[in-house]
N, C-alpha and C positions, 0 to 999 in steps of 0.2 A: 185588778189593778185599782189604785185607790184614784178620787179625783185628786187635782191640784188645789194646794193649800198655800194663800197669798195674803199675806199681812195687808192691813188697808194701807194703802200711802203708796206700798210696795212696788204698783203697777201702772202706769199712765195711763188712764181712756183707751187711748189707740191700743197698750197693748192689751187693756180685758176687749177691747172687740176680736184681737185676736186670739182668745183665750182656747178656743174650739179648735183651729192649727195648732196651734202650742202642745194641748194638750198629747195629742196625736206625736208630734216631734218628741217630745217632754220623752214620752214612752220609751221612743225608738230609742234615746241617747240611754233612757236609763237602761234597754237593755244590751246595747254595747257595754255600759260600764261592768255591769254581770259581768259578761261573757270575758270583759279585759281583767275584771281584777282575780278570776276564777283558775290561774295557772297558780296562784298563791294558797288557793286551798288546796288543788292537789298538792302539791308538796307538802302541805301541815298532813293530808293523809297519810300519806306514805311514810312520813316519818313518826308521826304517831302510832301508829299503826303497827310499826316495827317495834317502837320505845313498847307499847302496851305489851306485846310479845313476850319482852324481854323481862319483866318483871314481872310476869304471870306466869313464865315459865315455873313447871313445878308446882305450883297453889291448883294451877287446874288441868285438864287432862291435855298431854299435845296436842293428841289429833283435833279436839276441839279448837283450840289456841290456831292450828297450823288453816283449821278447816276457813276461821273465821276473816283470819289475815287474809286467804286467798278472797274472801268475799271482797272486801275494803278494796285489793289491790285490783280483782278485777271490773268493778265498779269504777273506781279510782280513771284505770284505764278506758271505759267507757266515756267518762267526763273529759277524757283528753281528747280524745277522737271527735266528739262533739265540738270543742271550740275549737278543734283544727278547721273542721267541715265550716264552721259560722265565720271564721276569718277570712277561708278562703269563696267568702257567698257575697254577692250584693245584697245589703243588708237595704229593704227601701220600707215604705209604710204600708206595704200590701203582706209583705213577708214576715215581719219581726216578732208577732204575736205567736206565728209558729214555731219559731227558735226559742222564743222566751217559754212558752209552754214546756218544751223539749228537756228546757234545763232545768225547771219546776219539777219534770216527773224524774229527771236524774238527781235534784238533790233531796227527793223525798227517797228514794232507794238507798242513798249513801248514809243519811239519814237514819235508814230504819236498820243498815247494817251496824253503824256506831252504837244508835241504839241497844242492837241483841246482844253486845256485850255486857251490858246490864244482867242481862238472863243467863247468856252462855257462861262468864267466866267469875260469878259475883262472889265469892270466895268468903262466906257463911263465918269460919273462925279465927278470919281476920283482918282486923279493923284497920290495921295499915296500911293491906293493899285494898280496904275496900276506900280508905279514904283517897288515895292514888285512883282509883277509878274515877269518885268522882271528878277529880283534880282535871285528871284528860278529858271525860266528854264535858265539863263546864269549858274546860279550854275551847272545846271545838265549838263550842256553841258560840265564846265571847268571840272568837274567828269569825264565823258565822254572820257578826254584826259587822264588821270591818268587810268581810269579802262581796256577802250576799244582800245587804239592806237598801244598797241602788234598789231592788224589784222589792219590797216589802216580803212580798208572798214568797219571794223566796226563801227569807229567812226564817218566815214562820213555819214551814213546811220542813224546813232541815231541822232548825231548833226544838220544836216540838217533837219530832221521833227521834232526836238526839237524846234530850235531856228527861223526857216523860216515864222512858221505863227504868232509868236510875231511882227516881222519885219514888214508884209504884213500887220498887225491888226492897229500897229501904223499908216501907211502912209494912210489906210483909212481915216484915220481923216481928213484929207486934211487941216490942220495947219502949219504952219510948224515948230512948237513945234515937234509933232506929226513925222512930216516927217524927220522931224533930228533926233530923235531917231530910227524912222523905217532905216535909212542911218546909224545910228550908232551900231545898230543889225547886219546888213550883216558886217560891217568891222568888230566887236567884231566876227560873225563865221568865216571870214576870216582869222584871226589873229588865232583863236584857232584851224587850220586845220593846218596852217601852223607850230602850237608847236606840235601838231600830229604827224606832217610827222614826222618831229624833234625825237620825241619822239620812234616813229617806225624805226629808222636809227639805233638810240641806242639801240634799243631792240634786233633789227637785227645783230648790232653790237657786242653785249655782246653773244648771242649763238654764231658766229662764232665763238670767241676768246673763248670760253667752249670747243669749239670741236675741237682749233691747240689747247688748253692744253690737250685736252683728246689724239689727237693723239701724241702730245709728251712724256704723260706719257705711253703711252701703248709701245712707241718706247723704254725707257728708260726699262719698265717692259719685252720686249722680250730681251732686250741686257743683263739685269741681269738674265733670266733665262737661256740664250748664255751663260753667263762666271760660272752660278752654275752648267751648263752642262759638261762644260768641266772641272772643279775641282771634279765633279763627275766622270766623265768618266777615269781620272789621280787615283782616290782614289781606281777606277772597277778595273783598271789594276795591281796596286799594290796587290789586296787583290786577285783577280780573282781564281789563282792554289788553294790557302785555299779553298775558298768559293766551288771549284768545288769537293774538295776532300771531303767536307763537303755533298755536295749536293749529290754526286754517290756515294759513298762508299755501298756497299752492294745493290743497285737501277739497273734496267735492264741492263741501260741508260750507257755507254763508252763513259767517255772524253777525247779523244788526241788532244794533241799540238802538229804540226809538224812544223817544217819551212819550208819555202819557196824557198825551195832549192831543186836541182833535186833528186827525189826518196823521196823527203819528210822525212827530219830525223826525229826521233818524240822528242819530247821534255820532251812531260809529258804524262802520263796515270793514270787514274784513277785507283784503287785497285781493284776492280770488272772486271780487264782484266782478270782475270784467268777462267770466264764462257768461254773463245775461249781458254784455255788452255796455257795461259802465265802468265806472271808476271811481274808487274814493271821492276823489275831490267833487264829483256828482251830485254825491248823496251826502258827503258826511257833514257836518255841524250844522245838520235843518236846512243846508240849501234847499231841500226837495225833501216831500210828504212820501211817506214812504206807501200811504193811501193810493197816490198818484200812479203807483209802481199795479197795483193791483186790478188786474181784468175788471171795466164795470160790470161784467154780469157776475162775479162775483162776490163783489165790493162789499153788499148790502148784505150778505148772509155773514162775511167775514167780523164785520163788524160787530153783530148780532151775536152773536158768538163770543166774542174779545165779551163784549157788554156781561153776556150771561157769566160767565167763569168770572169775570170781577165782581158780580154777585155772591158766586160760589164762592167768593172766597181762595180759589182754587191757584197752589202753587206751578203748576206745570200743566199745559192742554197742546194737543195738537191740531193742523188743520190741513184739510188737502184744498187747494184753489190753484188757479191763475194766475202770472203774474205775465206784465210786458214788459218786452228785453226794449233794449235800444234802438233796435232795426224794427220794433212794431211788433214783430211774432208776439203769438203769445206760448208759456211755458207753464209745463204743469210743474207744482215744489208741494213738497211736504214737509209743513213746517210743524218744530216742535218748539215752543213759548213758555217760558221763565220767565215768572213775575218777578220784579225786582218792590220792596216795600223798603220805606222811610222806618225810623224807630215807632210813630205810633199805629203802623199798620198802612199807610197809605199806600196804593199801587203810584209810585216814580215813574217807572220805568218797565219797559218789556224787549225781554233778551231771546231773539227768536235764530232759530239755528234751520237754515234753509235747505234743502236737497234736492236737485231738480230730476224730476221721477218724469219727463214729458215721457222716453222712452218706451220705459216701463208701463207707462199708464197708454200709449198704445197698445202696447203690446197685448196689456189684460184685456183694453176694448177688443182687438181681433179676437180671441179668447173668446172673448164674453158672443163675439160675433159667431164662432165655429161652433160654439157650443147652443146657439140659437139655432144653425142649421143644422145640426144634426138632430136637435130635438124634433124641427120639422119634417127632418129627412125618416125620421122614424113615424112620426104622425101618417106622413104622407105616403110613405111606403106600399109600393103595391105588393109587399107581403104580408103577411099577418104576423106579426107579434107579439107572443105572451111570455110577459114576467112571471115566474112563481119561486114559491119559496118554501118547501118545506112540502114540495108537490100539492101546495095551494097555490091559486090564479094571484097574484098582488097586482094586475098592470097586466094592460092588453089594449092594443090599437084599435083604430075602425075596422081597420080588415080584419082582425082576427076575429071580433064581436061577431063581422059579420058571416066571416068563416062559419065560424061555429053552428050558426044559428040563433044569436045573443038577440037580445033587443037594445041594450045599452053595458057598459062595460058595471055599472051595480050590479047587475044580477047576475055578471059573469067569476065578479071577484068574489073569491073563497071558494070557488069549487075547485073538484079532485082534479090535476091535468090528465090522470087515466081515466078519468069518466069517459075522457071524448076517443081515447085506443082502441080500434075493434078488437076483437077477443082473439083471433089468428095472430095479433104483432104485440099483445101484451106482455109477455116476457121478454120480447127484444127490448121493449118501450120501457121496462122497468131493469134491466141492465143497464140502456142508455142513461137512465135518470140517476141511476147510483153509482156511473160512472163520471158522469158532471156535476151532482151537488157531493159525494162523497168524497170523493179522488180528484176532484179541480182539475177534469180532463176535458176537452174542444172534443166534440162527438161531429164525425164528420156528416156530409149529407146522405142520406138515404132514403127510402123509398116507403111506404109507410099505408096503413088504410084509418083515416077515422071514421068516427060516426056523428053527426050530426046532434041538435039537442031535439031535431024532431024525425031522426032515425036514418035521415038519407045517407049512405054512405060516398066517403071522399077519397080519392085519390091521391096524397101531398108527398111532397118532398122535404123531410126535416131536419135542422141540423141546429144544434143545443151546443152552447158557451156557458160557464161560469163568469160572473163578475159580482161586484159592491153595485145593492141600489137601498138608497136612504140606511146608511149603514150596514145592510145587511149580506151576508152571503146566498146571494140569489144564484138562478138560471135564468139566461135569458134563452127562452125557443123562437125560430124562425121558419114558419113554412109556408108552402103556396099550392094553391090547387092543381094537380094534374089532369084530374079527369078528363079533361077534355084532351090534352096531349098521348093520354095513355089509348086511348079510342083511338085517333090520329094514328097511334102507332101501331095498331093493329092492322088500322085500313093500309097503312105504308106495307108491313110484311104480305099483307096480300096484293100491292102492286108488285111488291120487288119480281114476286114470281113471276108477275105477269111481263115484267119490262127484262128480267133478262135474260131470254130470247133475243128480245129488241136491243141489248144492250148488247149483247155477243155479234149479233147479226154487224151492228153498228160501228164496234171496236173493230171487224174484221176489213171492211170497207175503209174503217182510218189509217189504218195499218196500210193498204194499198194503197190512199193518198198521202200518205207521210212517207212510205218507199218510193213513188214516185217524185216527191219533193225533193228527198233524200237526194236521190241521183241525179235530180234537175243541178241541184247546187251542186252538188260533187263535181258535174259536168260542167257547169258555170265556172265555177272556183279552177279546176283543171283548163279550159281553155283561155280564161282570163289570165292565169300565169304563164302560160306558154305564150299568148301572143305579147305580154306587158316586154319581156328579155328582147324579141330582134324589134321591138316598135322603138325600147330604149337605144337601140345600137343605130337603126335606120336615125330615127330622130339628132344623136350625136353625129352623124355621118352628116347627114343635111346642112346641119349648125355649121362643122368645121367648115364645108366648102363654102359654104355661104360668106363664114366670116377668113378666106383665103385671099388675105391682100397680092400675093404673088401670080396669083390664075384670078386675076375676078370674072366675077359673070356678066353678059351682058347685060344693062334695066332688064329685058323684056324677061331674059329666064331669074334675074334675080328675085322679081317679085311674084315668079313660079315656083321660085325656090322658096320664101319665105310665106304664099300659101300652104306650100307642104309640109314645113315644119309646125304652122299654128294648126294643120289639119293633124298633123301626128300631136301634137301637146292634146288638143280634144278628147281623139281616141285615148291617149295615157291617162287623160283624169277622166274618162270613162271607165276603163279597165279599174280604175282606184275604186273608183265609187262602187260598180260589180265586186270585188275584190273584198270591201267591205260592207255591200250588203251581205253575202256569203257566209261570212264569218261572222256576223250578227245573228243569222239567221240559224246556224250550223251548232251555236256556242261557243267556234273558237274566240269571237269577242266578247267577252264577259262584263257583264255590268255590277261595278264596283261601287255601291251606294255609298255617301254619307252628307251630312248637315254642313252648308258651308253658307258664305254671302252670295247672294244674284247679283250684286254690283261686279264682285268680279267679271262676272261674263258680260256685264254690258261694256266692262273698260278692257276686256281679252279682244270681243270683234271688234270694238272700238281700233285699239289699236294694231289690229290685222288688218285693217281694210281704209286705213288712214293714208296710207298713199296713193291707192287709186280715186277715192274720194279727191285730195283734193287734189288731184290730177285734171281730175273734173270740173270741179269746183260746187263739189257736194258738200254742205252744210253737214257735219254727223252732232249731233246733239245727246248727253248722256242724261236721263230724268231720273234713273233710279238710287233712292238715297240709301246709304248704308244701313247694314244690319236685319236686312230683309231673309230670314234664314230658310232655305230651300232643301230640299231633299235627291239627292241623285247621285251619278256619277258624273263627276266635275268636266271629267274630258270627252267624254260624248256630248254633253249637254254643250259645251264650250264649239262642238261643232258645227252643234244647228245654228246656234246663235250666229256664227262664223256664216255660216253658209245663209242666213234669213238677211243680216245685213248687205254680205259680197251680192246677193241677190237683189236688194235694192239698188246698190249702188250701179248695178248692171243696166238696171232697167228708170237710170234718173240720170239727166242731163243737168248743165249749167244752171245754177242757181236753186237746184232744189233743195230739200230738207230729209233727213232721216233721225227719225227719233226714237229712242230706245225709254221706255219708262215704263211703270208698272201698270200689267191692264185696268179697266175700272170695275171697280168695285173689289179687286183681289188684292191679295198682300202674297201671296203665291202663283201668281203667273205674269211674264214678261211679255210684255207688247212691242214690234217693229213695225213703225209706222213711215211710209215713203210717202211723199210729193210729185212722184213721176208716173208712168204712164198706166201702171194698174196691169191686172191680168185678165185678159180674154175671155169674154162669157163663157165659151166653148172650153176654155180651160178649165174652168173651177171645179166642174166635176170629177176631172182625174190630175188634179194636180200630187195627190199623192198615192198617185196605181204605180205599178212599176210596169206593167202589162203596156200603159199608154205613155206615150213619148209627147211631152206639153212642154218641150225647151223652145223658147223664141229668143227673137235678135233682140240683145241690148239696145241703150239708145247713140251707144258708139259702135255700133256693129258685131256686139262680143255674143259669141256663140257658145251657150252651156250643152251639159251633156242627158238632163232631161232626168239625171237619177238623184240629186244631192236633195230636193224635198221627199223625194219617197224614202228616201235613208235617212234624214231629217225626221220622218213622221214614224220610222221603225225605231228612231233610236229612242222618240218621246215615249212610246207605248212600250217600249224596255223598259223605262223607267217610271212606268206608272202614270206617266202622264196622258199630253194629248196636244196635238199641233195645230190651230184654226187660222183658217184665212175668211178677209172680207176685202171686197175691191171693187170700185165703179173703173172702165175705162175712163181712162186721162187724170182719174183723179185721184191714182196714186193705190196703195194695197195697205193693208194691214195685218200682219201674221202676229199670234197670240201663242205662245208657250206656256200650257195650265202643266202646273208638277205636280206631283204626289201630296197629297194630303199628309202626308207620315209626321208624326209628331214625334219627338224626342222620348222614349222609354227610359224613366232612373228607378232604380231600382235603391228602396231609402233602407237602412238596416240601424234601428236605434231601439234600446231597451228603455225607453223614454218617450212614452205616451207623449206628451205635450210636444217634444220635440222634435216627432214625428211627425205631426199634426201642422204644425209650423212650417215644416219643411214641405210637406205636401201641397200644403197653401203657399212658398213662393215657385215652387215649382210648377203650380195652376197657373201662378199668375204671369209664367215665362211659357208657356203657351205648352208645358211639355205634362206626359202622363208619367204617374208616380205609382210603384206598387209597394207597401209599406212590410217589413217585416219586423218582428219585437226581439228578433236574439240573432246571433251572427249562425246557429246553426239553420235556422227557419230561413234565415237570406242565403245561404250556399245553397240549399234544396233548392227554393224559386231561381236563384242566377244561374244553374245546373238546367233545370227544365224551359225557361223560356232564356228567349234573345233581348237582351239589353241596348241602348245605345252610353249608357252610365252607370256607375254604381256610388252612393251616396253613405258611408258607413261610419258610424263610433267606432273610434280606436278603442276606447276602456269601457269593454263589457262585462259582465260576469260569466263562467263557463267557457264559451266560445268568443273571444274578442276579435279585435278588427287585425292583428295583427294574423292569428291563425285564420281569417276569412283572405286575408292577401296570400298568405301562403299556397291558399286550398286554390284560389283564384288563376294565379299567374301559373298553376303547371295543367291547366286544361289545355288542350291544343287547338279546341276551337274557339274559344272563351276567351282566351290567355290576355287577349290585346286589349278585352273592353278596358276605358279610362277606369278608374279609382281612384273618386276623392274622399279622403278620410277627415274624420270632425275629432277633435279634443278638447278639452280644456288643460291637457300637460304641453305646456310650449317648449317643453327642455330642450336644446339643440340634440340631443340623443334620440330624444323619440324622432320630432322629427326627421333626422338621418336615419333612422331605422326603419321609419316608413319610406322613404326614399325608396333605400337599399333593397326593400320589397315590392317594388313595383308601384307604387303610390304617385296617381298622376297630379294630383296638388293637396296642401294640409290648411286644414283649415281651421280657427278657433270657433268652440259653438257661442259666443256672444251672435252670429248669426243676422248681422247686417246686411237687409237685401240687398243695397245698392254694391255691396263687396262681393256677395254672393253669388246673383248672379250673372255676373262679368266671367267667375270664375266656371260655372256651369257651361257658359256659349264658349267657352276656350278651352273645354274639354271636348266639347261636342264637333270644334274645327269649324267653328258657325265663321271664325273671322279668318283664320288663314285658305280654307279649303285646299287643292291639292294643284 
């Protein structure tokens, strides 16, 4: 390909710097135009080709004549297929050299077949049709110039095996007729090489002058969309204040205008300023520095900041800071800052678009805070811990260093993690390991021996995860010494022998005192029913004659009469209280735990014992504040209580005090504390046997039955708890109700790390324990094997969702009732109802705000209604 040839004047500067593109383009176009103007030589083949036929018929032999036309036509046809294939190609600067070659070696072939007509059909005695020869392949050559002088070399390459062996064919003749036209051939392709070149100058010349017009209109098209930019940008700033009050009005998003003047006066604000507790008219036309608005502990950097980017020069910057609201808080924003500039570049004005992230930016500090304790929580781990990756060491805590026999975690990293395997468990250890780094499987815990780095061998128990550390697909292992446990358990298997003997012996003798209890209660419970029926009937019978206005009694038997009825009421709530130790002790009264309020029972005996109180003129005073959450069954506990008050007020006369409040120093146990006369040294000891009778006279003469504290201290240790008294005579008693320690069990089921984490941490901080599960199938397993008091679930999981974990939930028959609250982010009234419909005991959005939270948690749990 030849270079480009450009008259002086021709070119502009600019475009000979771009002569080196050009060229390159130049090319590509010139060989599109080949390839477009080359459907016009096939047809001049074809038709020639035929015409030659036609009047050669007969001067030369056919089969030759028939042989040569198939060459033309199949040629011919090859050249078509080619520019089919180049039309339907991206034609770019990497490719064109190779189509253009393509069609060089196609019209050197087509070329040399025009050619061998010279040879094949030159017809020796006669000049007629030899001058008709020439006539056609001159034809095809001056075609030749018209079709193929776009590529120069194309034409040289067809013309030359066109016209060459006509030339050669004449001068054979050796006449020189003959040799003047063979001399008159070479100057006829002389002459037409040189309208070629000609011809290719122009062609060359016509794409340049396509591509200074294309590059001036495209100059012409950035300058016009230069001056519609800046009549745009003229029409931004006029309409902008509207546009912005349009855009934020009621939107999270705060737009101030300030100037650019010191303290930044503000100019404008959007109406949605009153979420920081202001108002337009506040801030707007410079009343107030929008400086003033700014936390000073961050004032000084904010500034610093503004300062540097007006340096820089810099259209747009953001900033995270401080600001104070109206009411004093302070609020964290993220603000992102448009400089506004005058015509000669001056900063005017600064357009700052506010977001208050306070939320948010707690939230990452907790974050930032969970992810500090678990880093410690792994530092400090009494397990040992190693990272590896690729069954190299990357990361390994102190304990593991020291596990091993390390001296520092350097000389631990990069060794084998089967260097430390004993040879007995190295093939389990190398299955474990390529089934967690290969297969991303949780290998569960197992039993294991290693070796030491100074040969001692270890005992451990280990258990391998997969996870991401510093990008990478690592393992994390987890294990801890045995050996000492394992020892333990050998010397245990040699007690067991020894103890069960001692334990058969043991079991046999319980069995006789638990038959004997057995039957005590049976007999207790059996005579306490039979005598409770005629004590009711005597005790009714008493009553009526007593209260028989038609027969009265004399004083003297009346008030015989009405000892024997308060001596039968005695015996009846004796028979009760038997009645119900019995059945506590037997099983028939069962204890029905759950989480309720301890104010309850202070305001249940409260108002049980409010009319003989102030009968009295007993002071009852209630200390205990709401929300104090306990663990029990509500209606036993509700007794004692009943019975530690009625008990006060038994043994307090006129003007004393009884006061119910929380013990000290507990948030879990209830204290009755009386003002009257205390209990009996001699009683403290067996105030809660049932073997020993410690009922004394009230201070109105009221006579108890001596079992309602020992049923009182059976019902506490039913329920985990524990019944104390303390008392000086005269100066009154103290009884303490400690409950159960039992903490709230939720059971949290999210395929969401973070959200998990989150939740685990407000549920720490609502005093209750959380077991974390990553898929709704991993939380049906755990909710199936242990006891819950909640379950805490994502409705939209992948695989197993919240809705087939409600499903699988609600048809257990022991299970069935635990609450179920479900988390979403779909609020559609369907889902919702759909969770309903499935047993779902409240729904909740995961935006995840404690204070909504957990209200909703204590009212699953019955912490506020109890029973």
């Amino acid at each position: 390909m030849s270079d480009i040839s450009v008259e002086p004047g021709e070119m502009s500067k600019s475009g000979a710097l771009r002569m080196r593109d050009f060229t390159t383009e130049a090319q590509m176009q010139q060989t599109k135009v080949l390839f477009g103007r080359s459907l016009a030589g096939v047809l001049a083949n074809l038709m020639n080709s035929a015409l030659v036929a036609i009047v050669m018929w007969g001067e030369v032999d056919s089969s030759l004549i028939l042989g040569w036309v198939a060459a033309v036509w199949l040629s011919t046809g090859l050249r078509y297929i080619l520019i089919l294939r180049f039309h339907s190609t991206l034609i770019t600067r990497d490719n064109f050299r190779m189509w253009q070659m393509r069609m060089l070696a196609m019209l050197m072939v087509m070329g040399a077949v025009w050619g061998s007509s010279a040879l094949l059909m030159f017809p020796p005695h006669s000049p007629l049709h030899q001058v008709f020869l020439v006539f056609v392949l001159g034809g095809m050559a001056v075609g030749a110039v018209v079709v193929d002088s776009a590529v120069f070399e194309a034409f040289l390459v067809y013309a030359i095996f066109v016209g060459t062996p006509i030339a050669i064919r004449f001068m054979l003749q050796m006449d020189t007729v003959h040799i003047s036209m063979g001399v008159m051939c070479f100057v006829f392709i002389g002459a037409l090489t040189v309208v070629a070149r000609s011809v290719y100058h122009t062609t060359e010349r016509s794409i340049y002058l396509d591509f200074e017009r294309n590059e001036e209109k495209l100059k012409v098209e950035r300058l016009n969309e230069k001056l519609l930019l800046e009549v745009a940008e003229r029409n931004l700033a006029e309409q902008k204040l509207r546009q912005e009050r349009d855009i934020f009005v009621g939107g999270p998003v705060v737009l101030f205008l300030w100037r650019a003047e010191e303290g930044w006066p503000v100019e404008y604000v959007s109406p949605n300023v009153t979420q920081f507790g202001y108002t337009q008219e506040d801030l707007a036309e410079g009343k107030m520095l929008f400086a003033q608005m700014v936390s000073v502990k961050d004032l000084k950097r904010v500034m610093d900041e503004v300062k540097t980017h007006a340096r820089m020069k810099s259209d747009s910057f953001s900033q995270v800071y401080r600001i104070v609201s109206a009411d004093g808080k302070e609020r964290w924003v993220d603000d992102f800052t448009v400089t506004v500039r005058d015509a000669g570049g001056t900063i005017t004005n600064y357009q700052g678009y506010l977001t208050d992230t306070t939320d948010r930016k707690k939230m990452q500090d907790k974050l930032q805070e969970s992810e500090e304790r678990y880093r410690l929580l792994v530092e400090l781990s009494p397990y040992a811990v190693v990272v590896h990756s690729g069954g190299k060491v990357v990361y390994a805590n102190d304990m593991g260093v020291n596990l091993i026999g390390g001296h520092s975690l350097t000389e631990f990293v990069g060794m084998n993690v089967l260097d430390f395997v004993h040879p007995d468990f190295m093939s389990l250890a190398k299955e474990r390991l390529r089934d967690v780094s290969q297969e991303g499987k949780n290998v569960p815990m197992h039993e294991m021996k290693f070796v030491k780095i100074n040969g001692e061998i270890l005992d451990v128990e280990v258990i391998s995860a997969p996870f991401v550390y510093q990008g990478m697909t690592t393992v994390m292992t987890m294990f801890s010494d045995i050996t000492e446990r394992k020892r333990a358990e050998d010397e245990r298997k040699k007690l067991i022998s020894e103890l069960g003997r001692a334990v058969e012996k043991a079991n046999n003798e319980r069995n006789i005192a638990e038959e004997a209890t057995r039957l005590k209660d049976q007999f207790v419970t059996m005579v306490s029913h039979d005598l409770r029926s005629p004590f009711g009937s005597i005790i009714s019978v008493l009553k009526m004659l007593a209260a028989d206005k038609k027969n009265p009694l004399e004083e003297g038997r009346r008030e015989i009469m009405v000892s024997l009825i308060e001596s039968g009421e005695r015996m009846m709530a004796m028979i009760d209280d038997l009645l119900n130790l019995t059945r506590l002790h037997t099983g028939q009264l069962r204890v029905r735990s759950s989480f309720f309020d301890m104010q309850i029972l202070s305001k249940t005996a409260i108002e049980n014992n409010r009319f003989m109180a102030e009968k009295k003129n007993i002071a009852l005073v209630d200390e205990i504040p709401p929300g104090q959450r306990v663990y029990g069954d509500f209606s036993l506990l509700a007794q004692v209580t009943n019975n530690l008050v009625s008990n006060s007020v038994k043994f307090c006369d006129r003007g004393d005090r009884i006061t119910i409040s929380l013990a000290h120093g507990s948030k879990a146990a209830l204290a009755v504390k009386d003002t009257g006369s205390g209990v009996e040294p001699e009683f403290m000891d067996n105030l809660f046997k049932h073997e020993v009778k410690t009922t004394g006279v009230g201070a109105a003469g009221e006579i108890g039955t001596g079992l309602g504290l020992p049923f009182s201290n059976d019902i506490m240790v039913a329920n985990g708890g524990t019944l104390e008294v303390a008392s000086n005579p005269g100066q009154g008693a103290l009884f303490t109700m400690r409950f159960s320690s039992q903490r709230p069990k939720v059971l949290v089921v999210d395929d969401d790390v973070i959200t998990r984490t989150i939740l685990a941490d407000m549920l720490s901080r609502a005093e209750c324990d959380s077991t974390l599960a990553e898929n709704g199938q991993e939380g049906l397993e755990i909710f199936e094997r242990d006891d819950f008091h909640l379950v805490v679930i994502d409705l939209l999981m992948p695989i197993f969702d919240g809705f087939s974990f409600l499903e699988s939930a609600r048809q257990s028959k022991t299970k069935g009732k635990t609450p179920i609250m479900v988390l979403t982010s779909d609020e559609k009234p369907e889902t919702r109802n759909k969770a309903f419909r499935m047993g779902a005991g409240d729904f909740v959005h995961k935006s995840l705000v404690r204070t909504d939270f957990i209200p909703r948690v204590n009212q699953l749990l019955s912490i506020w209604r109890g029973y």
